[in-house]
C-alpha positions in Angstrom: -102.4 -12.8 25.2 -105.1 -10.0 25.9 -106.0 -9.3 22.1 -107.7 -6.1 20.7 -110.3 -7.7 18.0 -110.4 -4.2 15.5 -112.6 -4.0 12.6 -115.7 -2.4 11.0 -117.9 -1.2 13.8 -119.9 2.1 12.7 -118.1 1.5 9.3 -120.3 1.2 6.1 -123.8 1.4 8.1 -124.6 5.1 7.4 -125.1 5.2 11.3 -128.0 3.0 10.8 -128.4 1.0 14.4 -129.6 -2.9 12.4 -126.3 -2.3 10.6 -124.2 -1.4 13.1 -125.6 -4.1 15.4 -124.3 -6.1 12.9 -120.8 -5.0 12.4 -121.1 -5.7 16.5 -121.9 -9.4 16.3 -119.2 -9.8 13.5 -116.7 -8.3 15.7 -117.5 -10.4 18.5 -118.3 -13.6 16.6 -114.5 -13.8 17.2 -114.0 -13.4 20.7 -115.4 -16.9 22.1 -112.6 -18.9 19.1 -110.1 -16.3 20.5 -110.2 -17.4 24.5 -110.7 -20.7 23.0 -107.4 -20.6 21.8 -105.9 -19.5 25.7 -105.9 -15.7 25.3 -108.2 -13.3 26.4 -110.7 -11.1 23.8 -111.4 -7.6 24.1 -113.5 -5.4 22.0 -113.1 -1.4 22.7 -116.8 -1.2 22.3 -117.6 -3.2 25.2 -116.1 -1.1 27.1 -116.6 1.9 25.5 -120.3 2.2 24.4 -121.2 1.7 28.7 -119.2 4.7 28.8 -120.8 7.0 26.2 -124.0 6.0 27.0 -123.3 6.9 31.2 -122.5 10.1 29.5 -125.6 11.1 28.0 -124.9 10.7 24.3 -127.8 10.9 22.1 -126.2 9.5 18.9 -123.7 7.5 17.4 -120.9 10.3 16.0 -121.9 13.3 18.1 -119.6 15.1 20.5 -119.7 12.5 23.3 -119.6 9.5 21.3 -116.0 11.3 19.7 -115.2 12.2 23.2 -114.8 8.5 24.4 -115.2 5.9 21.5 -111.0 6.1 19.7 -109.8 7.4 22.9 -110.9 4.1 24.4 -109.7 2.0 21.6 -106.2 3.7 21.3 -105.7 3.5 25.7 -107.0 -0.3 25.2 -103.8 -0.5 22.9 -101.7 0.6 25.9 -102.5 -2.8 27.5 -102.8 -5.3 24.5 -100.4 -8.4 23.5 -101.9 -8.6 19.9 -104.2 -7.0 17.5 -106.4 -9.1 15.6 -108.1 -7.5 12.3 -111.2 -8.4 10.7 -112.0 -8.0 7.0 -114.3 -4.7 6.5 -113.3 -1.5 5.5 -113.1 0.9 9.0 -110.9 3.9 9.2 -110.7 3.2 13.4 -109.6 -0.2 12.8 -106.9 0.6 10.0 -106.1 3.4 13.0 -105.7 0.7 16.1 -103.2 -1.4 13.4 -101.1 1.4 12.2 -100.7 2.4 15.9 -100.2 -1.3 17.1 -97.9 -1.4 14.6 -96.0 1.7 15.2 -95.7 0.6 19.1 -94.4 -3.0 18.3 -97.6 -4.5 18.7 -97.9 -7.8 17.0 -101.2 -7.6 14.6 -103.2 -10.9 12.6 -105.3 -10.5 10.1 -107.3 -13.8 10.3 -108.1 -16.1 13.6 -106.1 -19.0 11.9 -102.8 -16.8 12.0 -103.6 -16.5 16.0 -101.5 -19.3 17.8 -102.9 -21.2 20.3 -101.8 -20.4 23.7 -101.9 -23.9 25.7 
């Protein structure tokens, strides 16, 4: 499965960049278990930050950064098997499930409820 790993990411950092760096590595401390297990990780920010930062924003939350960081997320969606949410409070992530879950979407709320693929 291509799974959407969704959790705190600018959430509870006060836009601060050591914190939000953070948030980062907890998302992605996931990814290497999850294609361990057969399926394939994505994060939106790896595909989205490239973007906002190609288009000249200056700082996490301004215009550009809303132009392209949930939009990314929420097309990402489009082409996910799964959801998986971490723990951490982040009104995006609570966002990407209620939409996963709206389009049928299946969503897991810790690695261990993710099966194994081979």
């Amino acid at each position: 499965m291509l799974i959407l790993i969704s959790g705190p990411y600018r959430g509870g950092t006060n836009d601060d960049p050591v914190l939000i760096r953070k948030n980062l590595d907890n998302l992605e401390a996931v990814a290497l278990p999850l294609f361990r297990k057969g399926h394939i990780p994505l994060i939106g920010e790896w595909v989205a930050l490239p973007l906002i930062h190609l288009a000249g924003s200056q700082k996490t939350g301004d215009e550009i950064w809303d132009e392209i960081q949930y939009p990314v997320a929420h097309g990402l969606l489009e082409k996910c098997d799964a959801v998986l949410r971490i723990a951490g409070a982040s009104k995006g992530a609570d966002q990407d499930v209620r939409i996963a879950l709206e389009k049928g979407i299946k969503v897991y709320y810790s690695l261990e409820e993710v099966p194994y693929a081979r």
